[in-house]
OpenMM code with the backbone's topology and positions (N, CA, C; nanometers):
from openmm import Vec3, app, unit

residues = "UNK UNK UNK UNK UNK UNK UNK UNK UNK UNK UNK UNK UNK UNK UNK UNK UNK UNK UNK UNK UNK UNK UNK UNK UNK UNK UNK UNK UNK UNK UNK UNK UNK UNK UNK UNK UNK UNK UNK UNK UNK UNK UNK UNK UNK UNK UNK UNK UNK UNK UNK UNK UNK UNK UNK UNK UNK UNK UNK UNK UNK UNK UNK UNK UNK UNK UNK UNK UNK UNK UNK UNK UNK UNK UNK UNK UNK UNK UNK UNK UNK UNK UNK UNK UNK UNK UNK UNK UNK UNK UNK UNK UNK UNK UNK UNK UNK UNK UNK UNK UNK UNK UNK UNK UNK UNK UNK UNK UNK UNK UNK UNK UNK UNK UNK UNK UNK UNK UNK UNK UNK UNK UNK UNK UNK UNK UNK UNK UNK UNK UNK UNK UNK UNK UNK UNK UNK UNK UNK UNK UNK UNK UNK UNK UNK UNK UNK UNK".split()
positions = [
    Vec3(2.0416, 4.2518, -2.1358),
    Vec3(2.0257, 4.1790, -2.0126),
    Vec3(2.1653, 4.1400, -1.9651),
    Vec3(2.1549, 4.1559, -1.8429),
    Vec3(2.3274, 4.1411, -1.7750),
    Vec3(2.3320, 3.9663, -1.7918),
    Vec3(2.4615, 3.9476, -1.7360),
    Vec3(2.4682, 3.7851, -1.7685),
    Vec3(2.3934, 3.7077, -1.6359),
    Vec3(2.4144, 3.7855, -1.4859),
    Vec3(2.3409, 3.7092, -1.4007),
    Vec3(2.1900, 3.7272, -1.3752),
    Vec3(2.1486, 3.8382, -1.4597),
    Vec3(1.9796, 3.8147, -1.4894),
    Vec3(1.9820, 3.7091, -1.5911),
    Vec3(2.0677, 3.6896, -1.6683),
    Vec3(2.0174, 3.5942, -1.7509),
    Vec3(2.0301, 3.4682, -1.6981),
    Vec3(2.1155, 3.4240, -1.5825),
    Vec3(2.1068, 3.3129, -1.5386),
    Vec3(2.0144, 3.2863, -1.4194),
    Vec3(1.9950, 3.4031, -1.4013),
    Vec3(1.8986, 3.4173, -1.3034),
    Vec3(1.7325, 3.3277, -1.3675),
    Vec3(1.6931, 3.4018, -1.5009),
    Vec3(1.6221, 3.3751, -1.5799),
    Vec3(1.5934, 3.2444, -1.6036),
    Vec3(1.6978, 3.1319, -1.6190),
    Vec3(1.7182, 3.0191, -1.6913),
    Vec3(1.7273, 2.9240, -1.5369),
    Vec3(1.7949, 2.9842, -1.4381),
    Vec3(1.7322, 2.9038, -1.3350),
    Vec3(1.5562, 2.9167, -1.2555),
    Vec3(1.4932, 3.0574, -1.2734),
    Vec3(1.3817, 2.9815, -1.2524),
    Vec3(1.3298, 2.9673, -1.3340),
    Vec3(1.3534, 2.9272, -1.4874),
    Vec3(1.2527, 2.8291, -1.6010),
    Vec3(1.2849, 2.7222, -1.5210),
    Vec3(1.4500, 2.6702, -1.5116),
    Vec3(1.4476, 2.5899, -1.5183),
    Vec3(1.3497, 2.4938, -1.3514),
    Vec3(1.3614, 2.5938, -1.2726),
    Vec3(1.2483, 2.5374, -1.1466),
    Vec3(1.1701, 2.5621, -1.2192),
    Vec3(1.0632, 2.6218, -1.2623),
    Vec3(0.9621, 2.5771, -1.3136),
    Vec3(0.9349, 2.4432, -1.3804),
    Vec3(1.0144, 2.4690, -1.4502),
    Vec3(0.9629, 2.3117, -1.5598),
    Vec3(1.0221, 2.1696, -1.4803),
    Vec3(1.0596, 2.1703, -1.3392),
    Vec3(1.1097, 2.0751, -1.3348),
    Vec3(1.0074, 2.0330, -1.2024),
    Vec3(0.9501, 2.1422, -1.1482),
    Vec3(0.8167, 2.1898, -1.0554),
    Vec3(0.6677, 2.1120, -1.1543),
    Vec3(0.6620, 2.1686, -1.2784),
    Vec3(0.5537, 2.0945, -1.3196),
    Vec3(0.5897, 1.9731, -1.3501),
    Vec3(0.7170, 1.8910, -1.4101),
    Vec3(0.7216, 1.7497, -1.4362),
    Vec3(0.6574, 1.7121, -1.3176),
    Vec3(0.7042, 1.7351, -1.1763),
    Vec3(0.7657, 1.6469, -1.0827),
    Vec3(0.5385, 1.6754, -1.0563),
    Vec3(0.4782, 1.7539, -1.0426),
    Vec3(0.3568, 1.7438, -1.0284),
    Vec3(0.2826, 1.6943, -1.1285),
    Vec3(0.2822, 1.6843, -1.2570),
    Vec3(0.2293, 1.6330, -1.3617),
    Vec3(0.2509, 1.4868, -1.3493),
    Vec3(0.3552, 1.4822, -1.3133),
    Vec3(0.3733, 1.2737, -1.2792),
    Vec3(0.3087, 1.2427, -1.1071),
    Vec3(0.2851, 1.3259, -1.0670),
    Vec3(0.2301, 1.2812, -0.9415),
    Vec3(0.0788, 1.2343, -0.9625),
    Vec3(-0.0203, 1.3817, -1.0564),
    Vec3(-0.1323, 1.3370, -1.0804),
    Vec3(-0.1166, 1.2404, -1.1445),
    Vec3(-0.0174, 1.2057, -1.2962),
    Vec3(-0.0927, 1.0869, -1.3685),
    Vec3(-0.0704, 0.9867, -1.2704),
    Vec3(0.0124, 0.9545, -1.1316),
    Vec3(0.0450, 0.7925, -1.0727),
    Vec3(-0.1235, 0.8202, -0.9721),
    Vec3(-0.1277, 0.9192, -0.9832),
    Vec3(-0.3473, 0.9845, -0.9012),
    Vec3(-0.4270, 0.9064, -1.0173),
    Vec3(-0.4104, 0.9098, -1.1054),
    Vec3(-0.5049, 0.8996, -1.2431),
    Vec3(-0.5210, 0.7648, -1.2490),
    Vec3(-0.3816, 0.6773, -1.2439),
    Vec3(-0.4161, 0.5239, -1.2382),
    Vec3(-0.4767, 0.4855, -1.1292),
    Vec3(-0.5124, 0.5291, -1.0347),
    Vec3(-0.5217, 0.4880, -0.9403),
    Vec3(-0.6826, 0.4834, -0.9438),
    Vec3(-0.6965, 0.5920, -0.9900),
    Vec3(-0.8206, 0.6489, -1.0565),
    Vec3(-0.9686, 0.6321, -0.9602),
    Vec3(-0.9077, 0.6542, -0.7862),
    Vec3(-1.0187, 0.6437, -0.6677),
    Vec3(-0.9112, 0.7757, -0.6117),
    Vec3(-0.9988, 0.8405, -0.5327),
    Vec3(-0.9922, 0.9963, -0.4522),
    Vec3(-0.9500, 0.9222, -0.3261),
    Vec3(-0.9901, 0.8309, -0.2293),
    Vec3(-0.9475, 0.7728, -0.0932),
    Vec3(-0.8520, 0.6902, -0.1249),
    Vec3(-0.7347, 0.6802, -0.0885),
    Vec3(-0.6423, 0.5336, -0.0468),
    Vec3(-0.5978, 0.5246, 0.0540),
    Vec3(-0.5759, 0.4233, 0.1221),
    Vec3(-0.5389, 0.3874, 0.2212),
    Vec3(-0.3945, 0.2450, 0.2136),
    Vec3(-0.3274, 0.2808, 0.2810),
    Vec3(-0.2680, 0.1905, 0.2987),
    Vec3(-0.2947, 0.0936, 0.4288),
    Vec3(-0.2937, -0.0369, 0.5280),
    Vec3(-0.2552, -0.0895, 0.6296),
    Vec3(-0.1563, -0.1844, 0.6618),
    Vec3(-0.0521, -0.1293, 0.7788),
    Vec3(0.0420, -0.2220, 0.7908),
    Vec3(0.0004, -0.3320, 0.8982),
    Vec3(0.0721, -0.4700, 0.8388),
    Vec3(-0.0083, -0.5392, 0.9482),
    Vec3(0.1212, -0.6246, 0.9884),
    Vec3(0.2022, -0.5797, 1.0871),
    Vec3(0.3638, -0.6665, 1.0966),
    Vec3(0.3039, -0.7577, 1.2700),
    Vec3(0.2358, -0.8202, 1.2473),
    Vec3(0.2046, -0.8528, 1.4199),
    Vec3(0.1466, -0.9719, 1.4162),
    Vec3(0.1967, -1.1336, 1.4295),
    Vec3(0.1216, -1.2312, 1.4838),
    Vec3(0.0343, -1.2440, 1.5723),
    Vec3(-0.0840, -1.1248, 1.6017),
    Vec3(-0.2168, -1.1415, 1.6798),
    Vec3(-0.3122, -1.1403, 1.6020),
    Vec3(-0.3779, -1.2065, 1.6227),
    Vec3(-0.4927, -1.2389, 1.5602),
    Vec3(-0.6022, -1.1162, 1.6007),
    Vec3(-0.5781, -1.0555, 1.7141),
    Vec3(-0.6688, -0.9142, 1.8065),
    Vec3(-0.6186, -0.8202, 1.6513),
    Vec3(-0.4729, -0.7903, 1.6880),
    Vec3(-0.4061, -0.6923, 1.5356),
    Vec3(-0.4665, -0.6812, 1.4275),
    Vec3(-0.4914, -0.8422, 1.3518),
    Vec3(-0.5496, -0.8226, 1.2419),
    Vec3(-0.6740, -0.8407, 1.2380),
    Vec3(-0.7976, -0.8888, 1.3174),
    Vec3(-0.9628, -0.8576, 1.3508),
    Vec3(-0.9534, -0.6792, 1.3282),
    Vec3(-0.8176, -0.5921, 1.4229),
    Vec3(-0.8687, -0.4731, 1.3960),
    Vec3(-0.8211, -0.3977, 1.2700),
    Vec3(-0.7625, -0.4664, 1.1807),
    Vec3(-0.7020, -0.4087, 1.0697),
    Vec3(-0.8136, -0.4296, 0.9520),
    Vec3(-0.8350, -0.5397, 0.9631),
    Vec3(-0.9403, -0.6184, 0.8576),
    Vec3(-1.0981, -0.5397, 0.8932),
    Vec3(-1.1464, -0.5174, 1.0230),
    Vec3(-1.2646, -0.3980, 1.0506),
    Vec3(-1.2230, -0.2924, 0.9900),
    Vec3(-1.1019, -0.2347, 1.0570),
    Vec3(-1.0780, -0.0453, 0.9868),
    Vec3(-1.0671, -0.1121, 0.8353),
    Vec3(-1.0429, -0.1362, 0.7602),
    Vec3(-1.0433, -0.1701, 0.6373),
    Vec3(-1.1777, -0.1849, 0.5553),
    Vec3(-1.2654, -0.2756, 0.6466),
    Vec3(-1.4256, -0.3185, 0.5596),
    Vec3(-1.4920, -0.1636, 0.6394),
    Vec3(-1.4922, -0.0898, 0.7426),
    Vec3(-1.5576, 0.0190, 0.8006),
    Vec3(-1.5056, 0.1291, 0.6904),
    Vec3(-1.3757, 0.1349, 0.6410),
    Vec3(-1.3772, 0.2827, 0.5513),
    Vec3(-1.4188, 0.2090, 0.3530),
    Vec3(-1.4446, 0.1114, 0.3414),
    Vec3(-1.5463, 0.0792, 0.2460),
    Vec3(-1.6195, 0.0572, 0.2545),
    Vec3(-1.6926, 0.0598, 0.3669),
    Vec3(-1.8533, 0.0448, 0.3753),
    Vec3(-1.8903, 0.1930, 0.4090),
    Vec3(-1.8040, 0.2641, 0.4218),
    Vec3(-1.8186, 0.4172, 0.4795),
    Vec3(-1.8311, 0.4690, 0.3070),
    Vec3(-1.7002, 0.4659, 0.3192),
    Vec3(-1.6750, 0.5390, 0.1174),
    Vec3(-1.7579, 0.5219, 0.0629),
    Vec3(-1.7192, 0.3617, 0.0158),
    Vec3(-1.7896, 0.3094, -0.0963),
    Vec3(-1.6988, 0.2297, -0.1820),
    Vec3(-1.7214, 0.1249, -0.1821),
    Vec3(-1.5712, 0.0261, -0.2592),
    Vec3(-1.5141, 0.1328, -0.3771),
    Vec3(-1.6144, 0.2142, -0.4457),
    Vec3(-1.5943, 0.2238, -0.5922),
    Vec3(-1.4833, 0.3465, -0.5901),
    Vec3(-1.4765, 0.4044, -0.4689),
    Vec3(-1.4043, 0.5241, -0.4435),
    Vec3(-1.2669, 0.4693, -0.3351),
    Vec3(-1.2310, 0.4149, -0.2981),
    Vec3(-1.1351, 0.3609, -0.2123),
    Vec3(-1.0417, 0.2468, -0.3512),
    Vec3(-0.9156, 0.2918, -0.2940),
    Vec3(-0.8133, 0.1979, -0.2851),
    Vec3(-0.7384, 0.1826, -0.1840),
    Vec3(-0.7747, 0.0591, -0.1772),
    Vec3(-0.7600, -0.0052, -0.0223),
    Vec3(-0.6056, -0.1470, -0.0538),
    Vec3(-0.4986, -0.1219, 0.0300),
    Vec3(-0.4314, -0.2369, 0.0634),
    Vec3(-0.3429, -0.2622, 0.1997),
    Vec3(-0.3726, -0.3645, 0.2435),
    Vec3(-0.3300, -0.4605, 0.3419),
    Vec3(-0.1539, -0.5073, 0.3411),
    Vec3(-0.0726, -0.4378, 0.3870),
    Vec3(0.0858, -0.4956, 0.3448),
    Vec3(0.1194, -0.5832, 0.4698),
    Vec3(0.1555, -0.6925, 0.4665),
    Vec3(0.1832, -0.7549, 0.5570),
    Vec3(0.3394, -0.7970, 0.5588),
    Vec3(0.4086, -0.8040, 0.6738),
    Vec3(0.5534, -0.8411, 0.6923),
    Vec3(0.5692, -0.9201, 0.8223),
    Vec3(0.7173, -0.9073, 0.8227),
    Vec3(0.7470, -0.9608, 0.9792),
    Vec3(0.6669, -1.0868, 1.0260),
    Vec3(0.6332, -1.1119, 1.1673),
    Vec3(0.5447, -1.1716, 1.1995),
    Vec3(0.3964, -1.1895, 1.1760),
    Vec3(0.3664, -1.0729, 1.0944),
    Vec3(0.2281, -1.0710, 1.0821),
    Vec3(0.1891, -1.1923, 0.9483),
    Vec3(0.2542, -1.2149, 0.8638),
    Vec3(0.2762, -1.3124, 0.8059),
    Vec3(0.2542, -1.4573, 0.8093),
    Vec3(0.2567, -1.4783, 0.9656),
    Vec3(0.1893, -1.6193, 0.9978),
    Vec3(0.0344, -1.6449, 0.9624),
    Vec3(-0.0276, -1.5361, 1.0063),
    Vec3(-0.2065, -1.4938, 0.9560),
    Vec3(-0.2095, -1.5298, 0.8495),
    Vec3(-0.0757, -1.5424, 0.7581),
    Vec3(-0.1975, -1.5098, 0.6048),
    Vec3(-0.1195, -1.6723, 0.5422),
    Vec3(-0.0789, -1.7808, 0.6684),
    Vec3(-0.1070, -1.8953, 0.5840),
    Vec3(-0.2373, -1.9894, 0.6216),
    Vec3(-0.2703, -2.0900, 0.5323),
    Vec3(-0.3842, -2.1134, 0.5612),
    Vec3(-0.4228, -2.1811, 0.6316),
    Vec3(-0.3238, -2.2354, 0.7523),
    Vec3(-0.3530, -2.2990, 0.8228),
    Vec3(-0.3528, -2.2221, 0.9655),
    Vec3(-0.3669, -2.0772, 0.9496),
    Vec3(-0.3816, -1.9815, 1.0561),
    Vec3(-0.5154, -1.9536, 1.1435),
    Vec3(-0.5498, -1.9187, 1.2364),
    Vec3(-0.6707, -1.8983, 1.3342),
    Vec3(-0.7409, -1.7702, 1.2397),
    Vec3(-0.6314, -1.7049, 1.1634),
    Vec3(-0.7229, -1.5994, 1.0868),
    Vec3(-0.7742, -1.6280, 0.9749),
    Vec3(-0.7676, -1.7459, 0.9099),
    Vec3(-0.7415, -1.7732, 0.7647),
    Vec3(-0.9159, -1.8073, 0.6977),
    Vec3(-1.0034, -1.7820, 0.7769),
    Vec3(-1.1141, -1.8265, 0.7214),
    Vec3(-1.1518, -1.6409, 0.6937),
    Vec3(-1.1597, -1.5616, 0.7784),
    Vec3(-1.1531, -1.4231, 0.7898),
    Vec3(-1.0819, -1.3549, 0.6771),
    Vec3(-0.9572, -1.4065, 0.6875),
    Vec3(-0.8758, -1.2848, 0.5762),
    Vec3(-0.9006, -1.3938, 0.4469),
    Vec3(-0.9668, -1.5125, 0.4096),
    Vec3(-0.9611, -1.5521, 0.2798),
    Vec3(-1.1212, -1.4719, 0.2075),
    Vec3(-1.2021, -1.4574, 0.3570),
    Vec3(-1.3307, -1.4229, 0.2886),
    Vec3(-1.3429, -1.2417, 0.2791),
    Vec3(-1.2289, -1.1909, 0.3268),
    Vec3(-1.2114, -1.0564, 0.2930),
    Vec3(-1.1194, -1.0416, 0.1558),
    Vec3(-1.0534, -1.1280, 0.1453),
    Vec3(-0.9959, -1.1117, -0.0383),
    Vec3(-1.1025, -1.1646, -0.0962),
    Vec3(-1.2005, -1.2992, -0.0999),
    Vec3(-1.3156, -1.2749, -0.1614),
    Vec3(-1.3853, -1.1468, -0.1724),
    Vec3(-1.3959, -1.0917, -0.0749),
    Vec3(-1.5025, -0.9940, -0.1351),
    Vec3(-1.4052, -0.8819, -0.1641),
    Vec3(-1.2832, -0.9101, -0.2348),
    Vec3(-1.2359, -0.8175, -0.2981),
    Vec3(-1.1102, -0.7092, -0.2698),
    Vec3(-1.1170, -0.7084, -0.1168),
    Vec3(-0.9505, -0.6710, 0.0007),
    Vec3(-0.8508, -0.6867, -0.0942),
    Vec3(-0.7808, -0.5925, -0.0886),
    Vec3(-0.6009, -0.6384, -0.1414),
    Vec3(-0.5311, -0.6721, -0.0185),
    Vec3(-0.4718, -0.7600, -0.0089),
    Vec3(-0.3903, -0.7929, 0.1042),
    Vec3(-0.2275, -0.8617, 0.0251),
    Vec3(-0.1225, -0.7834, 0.0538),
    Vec3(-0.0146, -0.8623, -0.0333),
    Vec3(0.1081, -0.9114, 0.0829),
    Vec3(0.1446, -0.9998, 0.1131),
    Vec3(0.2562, -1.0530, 0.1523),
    Vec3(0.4132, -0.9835, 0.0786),
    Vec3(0.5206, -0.9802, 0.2304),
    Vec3(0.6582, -0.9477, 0.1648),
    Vec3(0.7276, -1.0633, 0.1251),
    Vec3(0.7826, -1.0793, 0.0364),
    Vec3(0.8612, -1.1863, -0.0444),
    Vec3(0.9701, -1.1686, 0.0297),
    Vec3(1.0594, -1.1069, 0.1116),
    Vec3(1.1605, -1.1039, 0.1914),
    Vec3(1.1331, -1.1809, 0.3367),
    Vec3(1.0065, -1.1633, 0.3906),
    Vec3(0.9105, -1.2329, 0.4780),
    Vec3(0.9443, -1.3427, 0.4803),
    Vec3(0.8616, -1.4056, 0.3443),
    Vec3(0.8322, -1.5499, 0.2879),
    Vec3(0.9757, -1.6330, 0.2973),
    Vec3(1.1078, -1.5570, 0.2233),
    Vec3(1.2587, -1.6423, 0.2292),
    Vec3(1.3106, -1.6600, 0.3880),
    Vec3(1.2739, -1.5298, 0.4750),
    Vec3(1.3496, -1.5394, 0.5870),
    Vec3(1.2652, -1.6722, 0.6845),
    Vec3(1.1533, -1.6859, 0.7273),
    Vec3(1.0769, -1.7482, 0.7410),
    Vec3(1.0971, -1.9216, 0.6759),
    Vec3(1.1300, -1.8919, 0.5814),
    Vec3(1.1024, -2.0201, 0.5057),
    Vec3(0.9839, -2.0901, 0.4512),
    Vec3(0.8941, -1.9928, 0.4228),
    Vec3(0.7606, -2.0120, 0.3853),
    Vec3(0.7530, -2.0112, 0.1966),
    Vec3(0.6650, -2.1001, 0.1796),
    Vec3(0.6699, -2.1055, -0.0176),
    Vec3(0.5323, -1.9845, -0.0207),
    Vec3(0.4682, -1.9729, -0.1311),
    Vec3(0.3648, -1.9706, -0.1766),
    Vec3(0.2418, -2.0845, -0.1675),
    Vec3(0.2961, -2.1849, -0.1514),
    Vec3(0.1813, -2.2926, -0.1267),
    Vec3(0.1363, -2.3291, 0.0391),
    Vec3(0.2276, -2.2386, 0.0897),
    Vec3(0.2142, -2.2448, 0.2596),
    Vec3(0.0478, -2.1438, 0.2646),
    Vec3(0.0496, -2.0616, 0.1785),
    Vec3(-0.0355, -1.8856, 0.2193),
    Vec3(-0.1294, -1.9150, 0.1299),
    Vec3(-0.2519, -1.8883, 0.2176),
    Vec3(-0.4060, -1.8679, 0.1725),
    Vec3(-0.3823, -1.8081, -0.0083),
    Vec3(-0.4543, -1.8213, -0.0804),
    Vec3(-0.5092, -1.8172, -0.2229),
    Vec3(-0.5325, -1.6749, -0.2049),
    Vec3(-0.5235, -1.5896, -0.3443),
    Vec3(-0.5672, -1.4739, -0.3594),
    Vec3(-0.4799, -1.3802, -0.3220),
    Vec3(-0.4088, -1.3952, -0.1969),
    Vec3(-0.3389, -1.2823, -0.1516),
    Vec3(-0.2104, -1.2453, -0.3150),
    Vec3(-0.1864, -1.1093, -0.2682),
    Vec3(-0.0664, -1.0905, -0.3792),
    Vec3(0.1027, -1.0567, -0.2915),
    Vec3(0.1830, -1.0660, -0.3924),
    Vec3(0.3029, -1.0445, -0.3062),
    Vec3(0.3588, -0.9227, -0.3494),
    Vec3(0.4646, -0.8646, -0.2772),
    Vec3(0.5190, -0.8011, -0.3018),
    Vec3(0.7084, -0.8194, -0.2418),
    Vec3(0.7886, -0.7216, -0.3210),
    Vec3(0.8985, -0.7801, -0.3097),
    Vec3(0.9484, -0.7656, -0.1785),
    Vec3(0.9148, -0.6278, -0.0920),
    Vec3(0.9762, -0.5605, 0.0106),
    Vec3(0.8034, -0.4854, 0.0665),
    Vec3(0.7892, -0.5496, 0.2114),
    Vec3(0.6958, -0.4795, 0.2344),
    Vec3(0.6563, -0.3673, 0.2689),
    Vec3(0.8066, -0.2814, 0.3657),
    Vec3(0.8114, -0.1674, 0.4332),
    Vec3(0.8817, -0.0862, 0.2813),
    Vec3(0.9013, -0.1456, 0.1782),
    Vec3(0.9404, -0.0727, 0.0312),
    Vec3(0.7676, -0.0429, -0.0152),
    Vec3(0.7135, -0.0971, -0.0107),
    Vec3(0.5661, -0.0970, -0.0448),
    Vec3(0.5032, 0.0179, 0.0036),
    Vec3(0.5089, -0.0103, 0.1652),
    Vec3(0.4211, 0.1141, 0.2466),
    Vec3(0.4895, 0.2491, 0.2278),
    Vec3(0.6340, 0.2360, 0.1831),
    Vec3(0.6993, 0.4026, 0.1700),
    Vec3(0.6630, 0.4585, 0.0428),
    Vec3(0.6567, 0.3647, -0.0933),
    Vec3(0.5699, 0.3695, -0.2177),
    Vec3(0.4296, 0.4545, -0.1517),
    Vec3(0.3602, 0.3812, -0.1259),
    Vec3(0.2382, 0.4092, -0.1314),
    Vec3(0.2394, 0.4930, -0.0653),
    Vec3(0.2598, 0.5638, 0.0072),
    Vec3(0.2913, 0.6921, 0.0841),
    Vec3(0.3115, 0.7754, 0.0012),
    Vec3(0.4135, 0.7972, -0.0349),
    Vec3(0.5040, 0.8529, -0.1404),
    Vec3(0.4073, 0.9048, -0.2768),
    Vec3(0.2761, 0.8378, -0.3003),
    Vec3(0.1854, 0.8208, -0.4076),
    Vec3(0.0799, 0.8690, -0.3489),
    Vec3(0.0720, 0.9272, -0.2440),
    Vec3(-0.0534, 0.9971, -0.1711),
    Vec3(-0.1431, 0.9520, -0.0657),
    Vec3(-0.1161, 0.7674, -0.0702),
    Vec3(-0.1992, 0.6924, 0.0210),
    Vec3(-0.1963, 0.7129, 0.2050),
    Vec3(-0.3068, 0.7541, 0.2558),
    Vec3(-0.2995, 0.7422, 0.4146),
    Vec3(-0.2109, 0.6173, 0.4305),
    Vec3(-0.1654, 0.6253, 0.5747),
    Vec3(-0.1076, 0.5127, 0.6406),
    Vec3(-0.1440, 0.4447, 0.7476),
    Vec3(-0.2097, 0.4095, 0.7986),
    Vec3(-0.2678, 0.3209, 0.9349),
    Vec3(-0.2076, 0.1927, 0.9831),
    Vec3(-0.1892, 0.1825, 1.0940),
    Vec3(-0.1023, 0.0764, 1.1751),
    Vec3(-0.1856, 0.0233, 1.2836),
    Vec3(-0.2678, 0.0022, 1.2536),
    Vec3(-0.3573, -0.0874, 1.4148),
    Vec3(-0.2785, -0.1242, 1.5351),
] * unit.nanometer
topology = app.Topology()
chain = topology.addChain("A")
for resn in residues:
    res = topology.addResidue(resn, chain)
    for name in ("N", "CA", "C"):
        topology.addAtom(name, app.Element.getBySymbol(name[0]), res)
């Protein structure tokens, strides 16, 4: 074998094997996830209209699916952030949609710029560090994206 078949050779093993890592770690981050539908929703908007229609498209594709097949989350930033304290016009709405189970997580970059604690924001919700870091994640991991 000449020397540039042989490197020829050893570069596509080496695409190969670096073709199946990069898909073999895609299914197992599929596997935890361990639901066929996800969805992501961004919700960056102090209207209360914004999030009535985020919080519907959200309960309409689990009442469509089926909770047991959906992973469903709510990323909130920016202005939209005012909604999810509890002294908001939305706050009876988005506390009884994390009751029945909604992920909805707040940006922790949000919360400092703002000046908002954790004891400002409705119960239940979860945080996250970076919200538009979140929605490119979850993208990135297979999840639809929707923006009301």
């Amino acid at each position: 074998m000449s020397e540039i078949t042989g490197k020829r050779s050893f570069i596509a093993a080496a695409g190969t094997l670096l073709a199946s890592a990069f898909f073999t770690s895609r299914a197992q981050a599929s596997d935890k996830v361990g639901k066929p539908n996800r969805l992501v929703i961004q919700v960056s908007d102090n209207d209360p209209g914004k999030w009535g229609l985020a919080l519907n498209n959200a309960q309409n594709v689990i009442n469509d699916l089926g909770a047991s097949t959906v992973a469903l989350e709510i990323v909130v930033y920016g202005p939209g952030i005012g909604m999810l304290k509890s002294d908001s016009p939305m706050a009876s709405r988005i506390a009884a949609a994390l009751k029945g189970g909604m992920q909805i997580v707040a940006c922790e970059n949000t919360l400092k710029a703002q000046k908002l604690t954790r004891a400002d924001m409705l119960p239940d919700i979860g945080y996250v560090p970076a919200g538009v870091v979140e929605l490119m994640q979850k993208q990135q991991q297979g999840y639809a994206y929707i923006r009301p």
